[in-house]
MARSE-384570 format. One record per residue (C-alpha): residue in three letters; x, y, z. Coordinates in steps of 0.2 Angstrom, whole numbers, padded with zeros to 4 digits, always signed. Each point is the difference from the previous one (the first is absolute). Layout:
// MARSE-384570
ALAXYZ...
END
This chain:
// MARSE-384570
UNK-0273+0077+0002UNK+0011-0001+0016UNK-0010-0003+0013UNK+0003-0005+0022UNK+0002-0017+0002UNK+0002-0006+0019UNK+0009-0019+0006UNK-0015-0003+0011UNK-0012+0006-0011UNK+0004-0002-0017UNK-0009+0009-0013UNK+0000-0016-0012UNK+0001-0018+0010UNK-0007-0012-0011UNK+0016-0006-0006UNK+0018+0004+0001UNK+0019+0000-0006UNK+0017+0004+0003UNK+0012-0002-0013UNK+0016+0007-0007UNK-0005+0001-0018UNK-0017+0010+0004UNK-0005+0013-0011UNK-0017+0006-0005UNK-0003-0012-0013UNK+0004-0015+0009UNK-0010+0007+0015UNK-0016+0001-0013UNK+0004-0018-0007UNK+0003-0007+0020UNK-0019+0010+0003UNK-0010-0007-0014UNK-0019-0003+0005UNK+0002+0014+0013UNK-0008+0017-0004UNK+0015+0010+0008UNK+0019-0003-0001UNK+0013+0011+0010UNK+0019+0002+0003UNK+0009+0005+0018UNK+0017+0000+0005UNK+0009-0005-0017UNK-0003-0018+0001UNK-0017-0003+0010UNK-0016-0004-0011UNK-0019+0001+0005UNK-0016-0006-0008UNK-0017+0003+0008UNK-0019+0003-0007UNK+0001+0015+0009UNK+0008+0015+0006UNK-0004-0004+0021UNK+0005+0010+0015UNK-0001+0016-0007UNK+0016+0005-0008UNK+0001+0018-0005UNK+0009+0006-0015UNK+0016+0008+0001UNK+0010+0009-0013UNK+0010-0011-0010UNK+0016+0007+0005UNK-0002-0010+0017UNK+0001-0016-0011UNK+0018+0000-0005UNK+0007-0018+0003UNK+0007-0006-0016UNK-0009-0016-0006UNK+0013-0015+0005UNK+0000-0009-0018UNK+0000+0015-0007UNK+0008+0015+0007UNK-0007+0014-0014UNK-0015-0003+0009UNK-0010+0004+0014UNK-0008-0011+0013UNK-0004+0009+0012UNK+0008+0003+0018UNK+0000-0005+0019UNK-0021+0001+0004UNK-0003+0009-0019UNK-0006-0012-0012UNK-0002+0003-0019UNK-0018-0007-0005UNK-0008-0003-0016UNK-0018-0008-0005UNK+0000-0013-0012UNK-0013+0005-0014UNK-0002-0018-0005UNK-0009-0005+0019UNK-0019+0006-0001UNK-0006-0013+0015UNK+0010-0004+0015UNK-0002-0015+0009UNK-0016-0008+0008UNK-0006-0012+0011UNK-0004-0014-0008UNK-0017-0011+0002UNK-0001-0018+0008UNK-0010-0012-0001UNK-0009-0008+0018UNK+0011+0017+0006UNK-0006+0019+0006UNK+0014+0014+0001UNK+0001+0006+0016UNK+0013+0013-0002UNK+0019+0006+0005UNK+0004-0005+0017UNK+0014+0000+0010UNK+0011-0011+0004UNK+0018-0001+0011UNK+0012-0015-0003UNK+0001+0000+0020UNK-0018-0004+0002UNK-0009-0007-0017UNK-0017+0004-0006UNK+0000-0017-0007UNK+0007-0016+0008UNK-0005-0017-0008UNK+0011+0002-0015UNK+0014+0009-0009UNK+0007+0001-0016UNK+0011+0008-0012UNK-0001+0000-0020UNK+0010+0011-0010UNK-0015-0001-0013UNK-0014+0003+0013UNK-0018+0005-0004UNK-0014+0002+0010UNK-0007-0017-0007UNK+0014-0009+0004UNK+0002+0004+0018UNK-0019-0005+0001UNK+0002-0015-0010UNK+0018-0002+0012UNK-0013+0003+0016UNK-0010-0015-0005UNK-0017+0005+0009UNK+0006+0010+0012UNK-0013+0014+0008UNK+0011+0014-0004UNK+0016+0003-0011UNK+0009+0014-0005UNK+0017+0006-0011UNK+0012+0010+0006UNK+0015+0008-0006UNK-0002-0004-0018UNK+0006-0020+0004UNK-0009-0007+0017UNK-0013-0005+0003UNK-0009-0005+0018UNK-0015-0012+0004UNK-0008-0001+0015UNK-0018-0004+0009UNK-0003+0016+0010UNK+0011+0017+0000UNK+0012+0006+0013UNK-0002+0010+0013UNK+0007+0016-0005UNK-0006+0002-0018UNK-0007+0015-0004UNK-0006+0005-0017UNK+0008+0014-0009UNK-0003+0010-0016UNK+0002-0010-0017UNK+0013+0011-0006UNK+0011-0010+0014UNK+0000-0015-0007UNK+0011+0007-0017UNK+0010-0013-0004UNK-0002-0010-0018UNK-0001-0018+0000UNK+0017-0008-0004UNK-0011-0010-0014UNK-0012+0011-0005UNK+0002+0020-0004UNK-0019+0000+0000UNK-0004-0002+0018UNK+0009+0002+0017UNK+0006-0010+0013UNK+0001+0010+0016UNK+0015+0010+0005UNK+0011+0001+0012UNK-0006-0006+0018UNK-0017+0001-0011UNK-0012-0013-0005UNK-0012-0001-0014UNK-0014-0010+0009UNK-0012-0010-0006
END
């Protein structure tokens, strides 16, 4: 259907794309793993596990922006975003457990002020278990943003912990766990 769709609260942000050969099918191929794929503005794609920040369904007329690799079609319009649900996805992502390591939750997490400060890296196939393994013993570690992943002996300040559905994002090298999100930090 068509649903709202909002630039600072999108309805699917776990993964994205802008092309100008986008069309539904490459939009499904681009989303595989996630349970929901969706079209907006003729060449913007979006992949999430859900359907957050409440979009409501509008009528399909209000998506009428033709699909950029493929005119005939639709993909959606400015804030209007065509969305289908995979029926190949039965389990979305989960946290994942490690070993000498307890979950502690979604926090946040600013790139002013980190949560974490004795280490950082970057791994365009991060896993949780890599960043611990990358972390070497530290206290605390934690994935954000699909690829990071932050050591450190104590948290910041300003943390605060915030609902799991926050921390959305896939791991860049695993589509069976997440990784944090943006300016949020899958802690352990």
């Amino acid at each position: 259907g068509c649903l709202t769709d909002n630039v600072f609260a999108r309805t699917l942000s776990s993964k994205s794309s802008s092309t100008d050969t986008n069309t539904h099918t490459t939009c499904a191929s681009f989303c595989t793993g996630y349970l929901y794929f969706g079209v907006e503005y003729g060449r913007e794609c979006y992949c999430g596990d859900a359907l957050a920040n409440n979009p409501s369904t509008v009528p399909d007329s209000d998506c009428d922006v033709p699909c950029s690799g493929n005119a005939s079609l639709i993909c959606g319009a400015g804030n209007r975003l065509n969305v289908w649900k995979s029926d190949t996805i039965t389990t979305p992502p989960s946290t994942p457990s490690i070993t000498g390591y307890t979950y502690e939750g979604c926090y946040t997490d600013s790139v002013v002020n980190r949560t974490l400060t004795s280490g950082f890296y970057y791994d365009s196939a991060m896993t949780n278990a890599m960043c611990k393994d990358l972390c070497d013993g530290a206290t605390l570690f934690g994935t954000e943003y699909g690829s990071e992943c932050y050591c450190g002996e104590a948290l910041g300040n300003s943390t605060q912990q915030v609902a799991e559905s926050q921390c959305s994002f896939v791991c860049s090298g695993s589509d069976t766990e997440y990784c944090g999100a943006g300016e949020r930090l899958t802690l352990w």
